[in-house]
C-alpha positions as CSV (number, residue, x, y, z in Angstrom):
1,X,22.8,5.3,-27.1
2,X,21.3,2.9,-24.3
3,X,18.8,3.5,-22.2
4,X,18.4,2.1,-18.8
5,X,17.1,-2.0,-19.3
6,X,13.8,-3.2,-17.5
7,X,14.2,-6.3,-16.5
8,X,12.4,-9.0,-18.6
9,X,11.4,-13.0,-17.5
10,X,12.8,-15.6,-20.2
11,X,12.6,-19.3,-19.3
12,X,15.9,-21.8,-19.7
13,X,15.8,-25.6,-19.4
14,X,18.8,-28.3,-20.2
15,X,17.7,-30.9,-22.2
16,X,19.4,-34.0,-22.1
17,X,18.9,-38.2,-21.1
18,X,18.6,-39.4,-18.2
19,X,20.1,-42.6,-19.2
20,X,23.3,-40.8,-19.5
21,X,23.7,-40.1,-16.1
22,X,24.9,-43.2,-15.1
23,X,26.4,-44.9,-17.7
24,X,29.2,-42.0,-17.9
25,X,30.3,-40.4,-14.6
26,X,30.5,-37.1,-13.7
27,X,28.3,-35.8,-17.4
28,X,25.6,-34.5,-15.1
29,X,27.7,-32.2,-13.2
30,X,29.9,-30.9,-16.0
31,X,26.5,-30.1,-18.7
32,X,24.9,-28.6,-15.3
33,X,28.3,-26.1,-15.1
34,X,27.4,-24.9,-18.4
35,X,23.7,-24.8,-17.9
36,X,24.8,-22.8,-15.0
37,X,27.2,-20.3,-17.3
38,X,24.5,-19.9,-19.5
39,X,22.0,-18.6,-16.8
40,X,24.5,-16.3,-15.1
41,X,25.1,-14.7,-18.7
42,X,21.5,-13.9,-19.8
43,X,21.3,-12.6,-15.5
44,X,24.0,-10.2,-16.9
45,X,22.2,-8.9,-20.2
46,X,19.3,-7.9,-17.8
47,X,17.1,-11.0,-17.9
48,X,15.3,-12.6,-14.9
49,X,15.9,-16.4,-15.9
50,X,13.1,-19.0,-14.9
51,X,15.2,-21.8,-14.7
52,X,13.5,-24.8,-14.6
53,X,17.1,-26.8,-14.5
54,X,17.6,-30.2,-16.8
55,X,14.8,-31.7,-18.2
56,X,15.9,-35.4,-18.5
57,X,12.7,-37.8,-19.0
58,X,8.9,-36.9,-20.3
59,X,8.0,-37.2,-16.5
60,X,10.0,-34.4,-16.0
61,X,8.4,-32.0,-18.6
62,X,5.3,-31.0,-16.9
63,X,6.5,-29.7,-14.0
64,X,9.0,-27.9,-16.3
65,X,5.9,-26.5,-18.3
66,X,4.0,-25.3,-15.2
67,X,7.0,-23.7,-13.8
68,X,7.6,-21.3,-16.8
69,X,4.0,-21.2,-17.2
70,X,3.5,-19.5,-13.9
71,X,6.2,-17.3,-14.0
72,X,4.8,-15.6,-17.0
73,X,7.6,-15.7,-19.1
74,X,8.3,-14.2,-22.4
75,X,10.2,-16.5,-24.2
76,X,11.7,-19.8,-23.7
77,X,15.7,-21.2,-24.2
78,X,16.2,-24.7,-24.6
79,X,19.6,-25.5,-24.2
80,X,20.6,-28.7,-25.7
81,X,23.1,-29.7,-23.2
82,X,23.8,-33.4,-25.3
83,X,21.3,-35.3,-27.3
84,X,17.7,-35.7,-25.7
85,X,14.6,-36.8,-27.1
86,X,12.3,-34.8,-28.3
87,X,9.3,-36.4,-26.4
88,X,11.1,-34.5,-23.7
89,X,10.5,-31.1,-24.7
90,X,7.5,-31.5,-26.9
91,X,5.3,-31.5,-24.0
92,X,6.8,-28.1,-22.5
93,X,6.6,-25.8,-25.7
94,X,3.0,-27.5,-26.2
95,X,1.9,-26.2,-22.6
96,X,3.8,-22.8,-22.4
97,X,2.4,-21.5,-25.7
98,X,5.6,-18.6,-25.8
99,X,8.1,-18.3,-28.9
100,X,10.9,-20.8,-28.3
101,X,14.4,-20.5,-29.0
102,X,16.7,-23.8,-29.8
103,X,20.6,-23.4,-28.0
104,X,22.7,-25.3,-30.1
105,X,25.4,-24.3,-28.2
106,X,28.5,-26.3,-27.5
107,X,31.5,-25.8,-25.1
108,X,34.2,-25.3,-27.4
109,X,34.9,-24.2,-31.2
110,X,35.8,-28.0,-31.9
111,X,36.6,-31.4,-29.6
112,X,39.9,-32.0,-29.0
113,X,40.3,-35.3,-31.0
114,X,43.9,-35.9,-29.8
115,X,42.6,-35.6,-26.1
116,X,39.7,-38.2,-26.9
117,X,41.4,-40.6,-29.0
118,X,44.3,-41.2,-26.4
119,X,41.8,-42.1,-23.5
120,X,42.3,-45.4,-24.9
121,X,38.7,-46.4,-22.5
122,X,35.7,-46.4,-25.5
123,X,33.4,-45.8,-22.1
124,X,35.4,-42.5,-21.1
125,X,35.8,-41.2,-25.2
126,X,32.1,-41.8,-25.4
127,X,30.9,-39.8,-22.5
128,X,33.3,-36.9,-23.4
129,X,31.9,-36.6,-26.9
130,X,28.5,-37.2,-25.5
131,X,29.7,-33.2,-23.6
132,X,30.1,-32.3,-27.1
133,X,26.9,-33.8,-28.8
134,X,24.6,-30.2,-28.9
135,X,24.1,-30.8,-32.4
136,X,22.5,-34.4,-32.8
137,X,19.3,-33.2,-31.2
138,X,19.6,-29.9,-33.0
139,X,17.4,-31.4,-36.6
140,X,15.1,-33.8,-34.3
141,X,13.5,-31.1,-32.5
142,X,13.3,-29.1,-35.4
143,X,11.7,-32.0,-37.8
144,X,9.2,-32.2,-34.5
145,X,8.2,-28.9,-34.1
146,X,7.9,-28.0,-37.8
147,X,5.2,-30.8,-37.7
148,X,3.7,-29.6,-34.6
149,X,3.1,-26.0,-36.1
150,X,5.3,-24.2,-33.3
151,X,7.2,-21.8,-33.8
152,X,11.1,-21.4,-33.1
153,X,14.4,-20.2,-33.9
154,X,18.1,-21.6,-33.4
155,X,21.2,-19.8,-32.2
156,X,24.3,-22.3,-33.2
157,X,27.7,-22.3,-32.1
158,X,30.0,-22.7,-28.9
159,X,30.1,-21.1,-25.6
160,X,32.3,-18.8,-25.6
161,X,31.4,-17.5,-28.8
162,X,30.8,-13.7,-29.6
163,X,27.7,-14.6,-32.0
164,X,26.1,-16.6,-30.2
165,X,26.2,-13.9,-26.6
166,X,25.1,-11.2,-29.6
167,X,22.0,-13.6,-30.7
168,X,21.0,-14.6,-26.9
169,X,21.3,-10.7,-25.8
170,X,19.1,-9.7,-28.9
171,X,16.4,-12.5,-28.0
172,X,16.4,-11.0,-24.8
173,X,16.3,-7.4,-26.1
174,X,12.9,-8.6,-28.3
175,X,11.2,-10.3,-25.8
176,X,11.8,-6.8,-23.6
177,X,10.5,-5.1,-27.0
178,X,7.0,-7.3,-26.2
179,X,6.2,-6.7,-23.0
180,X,7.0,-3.2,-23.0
181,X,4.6,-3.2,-25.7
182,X,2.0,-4.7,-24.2
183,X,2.8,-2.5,-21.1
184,X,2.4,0.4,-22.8
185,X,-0.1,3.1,-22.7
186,X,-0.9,5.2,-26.1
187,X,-2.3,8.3,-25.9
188,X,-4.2,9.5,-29.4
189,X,-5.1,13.5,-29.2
190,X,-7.1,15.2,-31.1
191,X,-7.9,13.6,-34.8
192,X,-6.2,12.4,-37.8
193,X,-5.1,15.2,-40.3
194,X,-7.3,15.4,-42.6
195,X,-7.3,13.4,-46.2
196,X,-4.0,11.3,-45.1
197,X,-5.1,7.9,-46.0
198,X,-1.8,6.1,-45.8
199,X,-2.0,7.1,-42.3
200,X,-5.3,6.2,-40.9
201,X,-5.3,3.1,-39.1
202,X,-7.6,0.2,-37.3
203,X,-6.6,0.6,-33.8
204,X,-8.4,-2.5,-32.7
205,X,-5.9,-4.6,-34.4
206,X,-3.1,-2.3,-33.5
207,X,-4.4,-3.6,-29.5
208,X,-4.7,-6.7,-30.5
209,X,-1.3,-7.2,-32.2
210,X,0.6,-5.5,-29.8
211,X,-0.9,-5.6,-26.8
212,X,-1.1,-1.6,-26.1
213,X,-3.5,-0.2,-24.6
214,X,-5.0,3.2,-26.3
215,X,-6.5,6.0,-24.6
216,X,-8.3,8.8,-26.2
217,X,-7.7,11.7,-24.8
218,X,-9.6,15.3,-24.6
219,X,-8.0,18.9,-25.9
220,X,-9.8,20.3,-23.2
221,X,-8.0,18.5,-20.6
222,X,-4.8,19.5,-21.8
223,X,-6.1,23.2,-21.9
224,X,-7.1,22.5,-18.3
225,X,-4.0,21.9,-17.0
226,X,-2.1,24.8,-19.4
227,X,-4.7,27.0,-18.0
228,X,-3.7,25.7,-14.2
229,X,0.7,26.1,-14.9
230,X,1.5,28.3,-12.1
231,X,5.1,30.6,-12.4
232,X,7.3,28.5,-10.8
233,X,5.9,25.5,-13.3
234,X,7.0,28.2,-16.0
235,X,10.2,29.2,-14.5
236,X,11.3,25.6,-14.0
237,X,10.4,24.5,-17.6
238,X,12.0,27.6,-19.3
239,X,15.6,26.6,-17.3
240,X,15.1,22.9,-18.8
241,X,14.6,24.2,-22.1
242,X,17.6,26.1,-21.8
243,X,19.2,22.8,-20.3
244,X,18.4,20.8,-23.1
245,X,17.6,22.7,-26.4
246,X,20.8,25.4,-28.3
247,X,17.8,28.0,-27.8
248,X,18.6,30.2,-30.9
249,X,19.0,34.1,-30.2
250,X,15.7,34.8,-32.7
251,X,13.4,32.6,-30.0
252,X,10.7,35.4,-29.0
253,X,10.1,35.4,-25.3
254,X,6.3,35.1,-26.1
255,X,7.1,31.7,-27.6
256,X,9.3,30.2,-25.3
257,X,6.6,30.7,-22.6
258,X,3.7,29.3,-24.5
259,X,5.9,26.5,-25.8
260,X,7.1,25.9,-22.1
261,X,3.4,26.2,-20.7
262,X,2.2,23.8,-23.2
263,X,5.3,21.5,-22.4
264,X,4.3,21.9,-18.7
265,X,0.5,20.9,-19.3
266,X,2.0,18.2,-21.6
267,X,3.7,16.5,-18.7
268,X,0.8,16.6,-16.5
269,X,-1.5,14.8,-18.9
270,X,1.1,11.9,-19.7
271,X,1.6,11.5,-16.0
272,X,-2.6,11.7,-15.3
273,X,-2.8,9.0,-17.9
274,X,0.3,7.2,-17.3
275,X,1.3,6.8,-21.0
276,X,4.3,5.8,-22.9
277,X,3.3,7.2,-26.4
278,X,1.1,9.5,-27.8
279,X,-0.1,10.6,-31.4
280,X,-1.6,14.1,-31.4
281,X,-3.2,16.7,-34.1
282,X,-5.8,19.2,-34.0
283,X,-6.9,21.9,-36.1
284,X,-10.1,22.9,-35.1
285,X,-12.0,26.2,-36.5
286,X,-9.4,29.5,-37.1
287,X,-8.7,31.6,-34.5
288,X,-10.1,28.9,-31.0
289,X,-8.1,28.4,-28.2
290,X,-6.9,24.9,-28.8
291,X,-5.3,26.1,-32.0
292,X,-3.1,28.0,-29.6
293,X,-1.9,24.8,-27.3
294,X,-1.6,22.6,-30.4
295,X,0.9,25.3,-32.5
296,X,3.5,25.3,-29.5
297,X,3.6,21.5,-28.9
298,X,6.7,20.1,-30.3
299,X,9.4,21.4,-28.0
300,X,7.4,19.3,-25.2
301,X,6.9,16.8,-27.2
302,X,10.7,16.5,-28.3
303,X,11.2,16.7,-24.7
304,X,8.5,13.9,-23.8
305,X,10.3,11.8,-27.0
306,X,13.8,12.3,-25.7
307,X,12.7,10.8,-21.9
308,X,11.6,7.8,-24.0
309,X,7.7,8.6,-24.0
310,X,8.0,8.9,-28.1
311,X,5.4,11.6,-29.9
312,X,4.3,10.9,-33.7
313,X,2.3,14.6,-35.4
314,X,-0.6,13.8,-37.6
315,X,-1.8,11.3,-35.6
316,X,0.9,8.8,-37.1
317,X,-0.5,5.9,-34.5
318,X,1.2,2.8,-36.5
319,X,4.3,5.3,-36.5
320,X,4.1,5.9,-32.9
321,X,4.4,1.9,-32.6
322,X,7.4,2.4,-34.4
323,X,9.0,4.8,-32.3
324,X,8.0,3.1,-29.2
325,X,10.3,0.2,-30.2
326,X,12.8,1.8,-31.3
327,X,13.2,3.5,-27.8
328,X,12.2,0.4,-26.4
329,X,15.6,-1.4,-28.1
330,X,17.5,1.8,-27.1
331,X,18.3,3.3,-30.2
332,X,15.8,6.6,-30.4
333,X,12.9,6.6,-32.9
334,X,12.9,10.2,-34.5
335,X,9.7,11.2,-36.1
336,X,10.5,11.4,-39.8
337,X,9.2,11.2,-43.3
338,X,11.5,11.6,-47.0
339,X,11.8,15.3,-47.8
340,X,14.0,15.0,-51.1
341,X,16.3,13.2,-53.2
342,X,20.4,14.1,-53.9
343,X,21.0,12.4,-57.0
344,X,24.3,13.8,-57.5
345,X,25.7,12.4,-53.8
346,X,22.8,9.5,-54.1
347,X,21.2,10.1,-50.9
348,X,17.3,10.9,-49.6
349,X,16.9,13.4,-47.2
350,X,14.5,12.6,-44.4
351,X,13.1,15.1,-41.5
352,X,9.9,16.8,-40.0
353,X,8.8,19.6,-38.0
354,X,9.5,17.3,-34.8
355,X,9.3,16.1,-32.9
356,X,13.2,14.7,-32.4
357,X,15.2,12.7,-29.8
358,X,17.9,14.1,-28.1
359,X,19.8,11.1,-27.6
360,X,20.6,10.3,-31.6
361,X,21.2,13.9,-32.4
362,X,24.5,15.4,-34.5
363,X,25.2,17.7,-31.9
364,X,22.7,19.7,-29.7
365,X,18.8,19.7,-30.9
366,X,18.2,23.7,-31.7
367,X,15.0,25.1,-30.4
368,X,14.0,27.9,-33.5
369,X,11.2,30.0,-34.7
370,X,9.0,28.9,-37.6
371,X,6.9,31.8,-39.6
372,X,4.9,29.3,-40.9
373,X,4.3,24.9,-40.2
374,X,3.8,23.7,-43.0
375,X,0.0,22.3,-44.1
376,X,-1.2,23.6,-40.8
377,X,-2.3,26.5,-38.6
378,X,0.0,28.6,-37.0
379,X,3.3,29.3,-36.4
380,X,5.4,28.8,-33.4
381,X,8.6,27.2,-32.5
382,X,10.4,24.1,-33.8
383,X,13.1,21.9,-33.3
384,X,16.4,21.8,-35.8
385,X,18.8,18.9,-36.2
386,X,20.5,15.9,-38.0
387,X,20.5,12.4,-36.6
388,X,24.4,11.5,-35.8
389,X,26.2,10.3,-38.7
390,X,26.8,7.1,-39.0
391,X,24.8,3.7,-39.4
392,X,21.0,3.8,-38.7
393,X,18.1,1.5,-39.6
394,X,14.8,2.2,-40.1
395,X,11.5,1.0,-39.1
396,X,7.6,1.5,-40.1
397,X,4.7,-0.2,-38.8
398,X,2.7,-1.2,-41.8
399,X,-1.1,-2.1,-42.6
400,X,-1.4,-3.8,-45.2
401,X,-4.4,-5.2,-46.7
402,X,-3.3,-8.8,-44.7
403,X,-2.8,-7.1,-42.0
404,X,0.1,-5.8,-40.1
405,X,3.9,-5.9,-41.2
406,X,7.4,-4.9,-40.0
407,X,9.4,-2.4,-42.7
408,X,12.9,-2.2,-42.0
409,X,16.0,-0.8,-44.0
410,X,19.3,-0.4,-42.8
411,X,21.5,2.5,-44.0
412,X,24.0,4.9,-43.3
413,X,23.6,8.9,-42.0
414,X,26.5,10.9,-43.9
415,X,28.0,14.4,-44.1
416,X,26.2,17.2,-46.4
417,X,24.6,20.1,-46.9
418,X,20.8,20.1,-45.3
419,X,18.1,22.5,-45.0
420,X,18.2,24.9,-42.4
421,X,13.9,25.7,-42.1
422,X,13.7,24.6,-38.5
423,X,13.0,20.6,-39.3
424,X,14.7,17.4,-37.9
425,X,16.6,16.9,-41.4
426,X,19.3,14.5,-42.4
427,X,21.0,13.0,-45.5
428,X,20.9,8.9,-45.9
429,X,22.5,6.7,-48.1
430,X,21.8,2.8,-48.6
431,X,23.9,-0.3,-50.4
432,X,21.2,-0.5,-53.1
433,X,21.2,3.1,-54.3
434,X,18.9,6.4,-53.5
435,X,16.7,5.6,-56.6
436,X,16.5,1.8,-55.7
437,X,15.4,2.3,-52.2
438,X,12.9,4.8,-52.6
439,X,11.1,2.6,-55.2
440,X,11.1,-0.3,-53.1
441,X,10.1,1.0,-49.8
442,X,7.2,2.6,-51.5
443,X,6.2,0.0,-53.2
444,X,6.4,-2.4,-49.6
445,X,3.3,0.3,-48.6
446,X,4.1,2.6,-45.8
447,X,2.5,5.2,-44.4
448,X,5.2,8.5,-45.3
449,X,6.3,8.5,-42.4
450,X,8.9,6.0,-40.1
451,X,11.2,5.9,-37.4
452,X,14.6,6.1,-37.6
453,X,17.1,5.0,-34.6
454,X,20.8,4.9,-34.7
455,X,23.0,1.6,-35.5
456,X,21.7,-1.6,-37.6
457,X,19.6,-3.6,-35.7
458,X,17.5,-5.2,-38.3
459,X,18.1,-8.7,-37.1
460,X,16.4,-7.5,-33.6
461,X,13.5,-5.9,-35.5
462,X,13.0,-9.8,-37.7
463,X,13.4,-11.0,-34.3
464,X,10.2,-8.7,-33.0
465,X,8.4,-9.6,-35.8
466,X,9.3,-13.5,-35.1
467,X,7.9,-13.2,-31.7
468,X,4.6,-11.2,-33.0
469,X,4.3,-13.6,-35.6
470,X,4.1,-11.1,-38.9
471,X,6.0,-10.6,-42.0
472,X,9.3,-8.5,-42.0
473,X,9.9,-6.4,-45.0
474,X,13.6,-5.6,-45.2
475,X,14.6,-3.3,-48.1
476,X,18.5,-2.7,-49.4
């Protein structure tokens, strides 16, 4: 799965010594060619690259500084092009204040000794292993910004190199993981449910972390606008459901229309607010008439989930954070919590009553009835499905009592028998056993419920954390 990639502003610089430049002709231009690759490539992985060119002298740093300052940008590459000093740089990361990223990248897998050792000129050898000389910086900066408290990472290797385009692209991925989070809109309807502790949350620091904004938002509003659906609203919403649910024969016309009124009033209230995510539940006393909008929800808010505007039940804000990045890296975020264990195929089953994303789904997401949800009002219709087999990872949003954490775990989706009862259901199996993970995901403190997106992306998720500056927990 991918979705479509906003575009997101990183800085670059070339570092390197001005006293170079004239003792060995032609250096200049040849780091500036690779300075010059580098840019087009992170132009490619849908990055709009501040470049504030080579960096050569101290003098130089400040206008450097201002230039990425300005441009707002997320994250900053510093690519060692040969050695420089690091009262070069220091100045730059001290002024920018963004997460910086080391490129220890050289041109080639290895110098061609026999090439440089039969130049016979020490002045020529010298300036062409000066082209190779990424790595003599690599521990000064390092030793430097350790003592200057800033924060930074190193990708290592050569050019051309497949790990190192992976490491650079996932950067990138991240720092598009940040701003879409602080771009972001949350919606929070109705309440929490009722006696889930693990769930509550402080939504101040969940603000202040991530930079969402969080909108509370009315029941009656939403009724206002179910009230106000017209026919054609209903007629259009009905033929999308068809479009993107297998609409199971048992599907009582009464349901499908209040599910598809709800779904339409749903739409009109992200769109009023402009959000990205919402958390929702309501209960209210038996029998009033939001207990009748909030029991027909989740095929609009699978809907909502599967256009990348995820939707946590309960009120699962921290979750919803989860989700959000998930969609944000492209890999879904289904709404999901551990339903049982298979200890004779040493698996756990996770699912929920929805809502699901379309894009990771084994197959087509079934729209079905439910008699009964589970621990709450009602009955109405619900969404059925497995997430595609194959690897997965997921991610919770924690709160612990130091704050907020990243908890990530890495597994596999598999073949096997799962419960039919009209939930998002699948069967996962990790390196470190069923029993092994259960105890030591609980035990990092979740809430019960995470997101779950397709492939392993856990080094992207340490990277988010990097850049947010909290722990990440990875279990298995």
């Amino acid at each position: 799965m991918e979705t479509t990639r906003t575009s997101v502003k990183v800085g670059l610089i070339g570092v390197g010594l001005n006293t170079y430049w004239e003792q060995f002709e032609g250096l200049l231009p040849r780091l500036m060619g690779y300075h010059k690759e580098i840019r087009d490539r992170m132009t490619n992985l849908c990055a709009e690259v501040v470049d504030a060119g080579m960096v050569d002298s101290p003098q130089k740093a400040a206008a450097a500084a201002e230039l990425i300052k300005t441009n707002d940008a997320e994250i900053i590459f510093i690519f060692i092009s040969t050695y420089a000093l690091s009262s070069t740089i220091l100045p730059i990361v001290q002024r920018v204040k963004v997460p910086v990223v080391l490129l220890n990248v050289q041109p080639v897998a290895a110098i061609d000794y026999s090439y440089i050792n039969a130049m016979g000129d020490r002045g020529q050898m010298t300036g062409e292993w000066l082209a190779h000389c990424q790595a003599c910086s690599a521990p000064e900066f390092a030793c430097v910004f350790n003592r200057a408290g800033i924060r930074y990472d190193i990708v290592t290797g050569y050019l051309q190199e497949e790990y190192v385009w992976k490491e650079i692209g996932a950067w990138i991925d991240t720092a598009r993981v940040m701003k879409g989070m602080r771009e972001n809109r949350m919606g929070i309807l109705g309440h929490y449910y009722c006696g889930m502790l693990d769930v509550y949350t402080d939504t101040t620091l969940q603000s202040t972390l991530f930079g969402t904004h969080i909108e509370q938002l009315e029941m009656c509003e939403l009724k206002a606008y179910r009230d106000a659906v017209t026919e054609e609203e209903l007629r259009t919403k009905r033929a999308e459901f068809e479009q993107k649910f297998d609409v199971v024969p048992q599907c009582e016309e009464y349901e499908l229309d209040r599910a598809a009124r709800t779904s339409v009033a749903l739409d009109k209230l992200i769109r009023a607010h402009n959000l990205g995510s919402m958390a929702y539940y309501y209960e209210g006393f038996t029998g009033n008439d939001y207990e009748n909008i909030v029991t027909s929800v989740i095929a609009g808010n699978t809907l909502l989930t599967g256009n990348n505007i995820p939707v946590a039940g309960e009120c699962e804000v921290k979750n919803v954070q989860a989700m959000k990045i998930m969609s944000l890296l492209g890999v879904g975020g289904s709404f999901s919590e551990p339903y049982a264990m298979d200890f004779n195929d040493d698996v756990v089953m996770w699912g929920h009553d929805g809502p699901a994303h379309f894009a990771i789904a084994e197959g087509k997401v079934k729209l079905v009835p439910l008699p009964v949800y589970h621990g709450k009002p009602g009955k109405g219709l619900s969404v059925q499905m497995s997430v595609k087999q194959g690897s997965v990872t997921f991610l919770s949003v924690c709160e612990g009592k130091d704050g907020i954490f990243l908890l990530v775990a890495e597994g596999e989706s598999v073949e096997g028998p799962t419960l039919q009862i009209g939930n998002t259901n699948s069967r996962y199996r990790f390196s470190c056993g069923a029993r092994t993970f259960m105890d030591r995901w609980s035990k990092a403190g979740p809430s019960h419920h995470c997101a779950i997106g397709i492939g392993h992306i856990a080094d992207k998720l340490q990277k988010v954390a990097f850049l947010l500056n909290i722990p990440c927990v990875r279990v298995c």
